[in-house]
Every structure is written in structure tokens, then in C-alpha cells.
N, C-alpha and C positions, 0 to 999 in steps of 0.2 A: 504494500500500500504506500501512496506517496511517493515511491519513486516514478522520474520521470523519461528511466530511459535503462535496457537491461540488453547488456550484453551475448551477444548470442554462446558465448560457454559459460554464462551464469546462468542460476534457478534460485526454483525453492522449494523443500521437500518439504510435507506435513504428512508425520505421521500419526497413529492411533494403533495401540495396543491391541483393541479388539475388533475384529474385523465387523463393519458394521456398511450402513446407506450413507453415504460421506456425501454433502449439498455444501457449494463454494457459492460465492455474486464474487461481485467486481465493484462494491462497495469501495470508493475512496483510491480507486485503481486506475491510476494516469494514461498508461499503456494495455496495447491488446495483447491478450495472454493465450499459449495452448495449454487444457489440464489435459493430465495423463493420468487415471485412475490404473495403481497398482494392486494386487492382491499379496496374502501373503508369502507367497513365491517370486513374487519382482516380476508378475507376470501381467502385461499391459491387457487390460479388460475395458477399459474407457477412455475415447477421447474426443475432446470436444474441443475444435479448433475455435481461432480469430475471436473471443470471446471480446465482449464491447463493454469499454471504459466507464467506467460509475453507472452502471447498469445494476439494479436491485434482483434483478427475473433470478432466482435461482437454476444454478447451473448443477446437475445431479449427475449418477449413473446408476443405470437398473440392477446394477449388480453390488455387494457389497464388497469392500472395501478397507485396504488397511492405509495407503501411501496415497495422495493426490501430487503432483510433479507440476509446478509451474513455469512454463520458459516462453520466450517471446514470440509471438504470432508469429507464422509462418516455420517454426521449428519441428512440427510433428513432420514434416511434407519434405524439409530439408533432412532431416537423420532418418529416414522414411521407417518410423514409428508405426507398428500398426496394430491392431488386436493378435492376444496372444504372444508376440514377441514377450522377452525376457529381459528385463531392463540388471543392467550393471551399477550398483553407486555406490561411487565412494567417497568417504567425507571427510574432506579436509575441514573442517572448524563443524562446529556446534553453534 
């Protein structure tokens, strides 16, 4: 939130402990965003491209969910991200 410009090898991972129906907006969000709904396997189950800037609409996926992945519009289609695939992360800072 608040930022007004993201790098294309920056993110932001949000996790949760128990896999559940994980719902993001774009409250307060400068820039357009891709989420990437992971499950407990780093396995990509949802993706919801171009997502639009201070938009309240909730943004869901039908399936639940441990990890949602934020990176900048246009990212899912550039690292051709797709259902199913198996995401890699690793984290440098906390």
C-alpha cells in the first residue's frame, strides 16, 4: 500500500498458517498489481491479473489458500505463471 512504483524482481508475500478462502482489494494501492494464490505446496491455484488501483471490489479465489504473491501488473504473462505450476521463494528479509 502506498507505494508508488515496484520493481519488477520485487513482491510481497502474505502468508497464513491455515489454509483457508484468502479475499485481497486494492485499498490504498497506487499501482496495478498480479495476485498469485498459493497453496500449501507453493502450488499456483489462482491468478488474477492487472488488478485496478484503490478499487474496494474484492479480489478472491475459489479455492483455499495459504500464500497470496503480489508483483506488478503485467508479471504473471512475463514469468509465464500459470495454474498449477510450483512457485520457488526464497527470502531474503522478513
Amino acid at each position: 500500500m502506498f507505494k508508488n512504483k515496484l520493481n519488477s524482481n520485487e513482491g510481497m508475500i502474505f502468508s497464513w498458517e491455515k489454509t483457508q478462502f484468502i479475499t485481497m482489494w486494492m485499498k490504498n494501492t497506487l499501482i496495478a498489481l498480479d495476485m498469485i494464490w498459493l497453496n500449501s505446496d507453493f502450488e499456483i491455484i489462482c491468478i488474477k491479473e492487472n488488478t485496478i488501483p484503490f478499487d474496494l471490489t474484492p479480489i478472491s479465489c475459489s479455492k483455499p489458500a495459504n500464500y497470496v504473491i503480489e508483483l506488478t501488473a503485467g508479471s504473471a504473462k512475463t514469468f509465464n505463471l500459470k495454474k498449477k505450476k510450483k512457485a520457488i521463494i526464497r527470502l531474503i528479509s522478513e
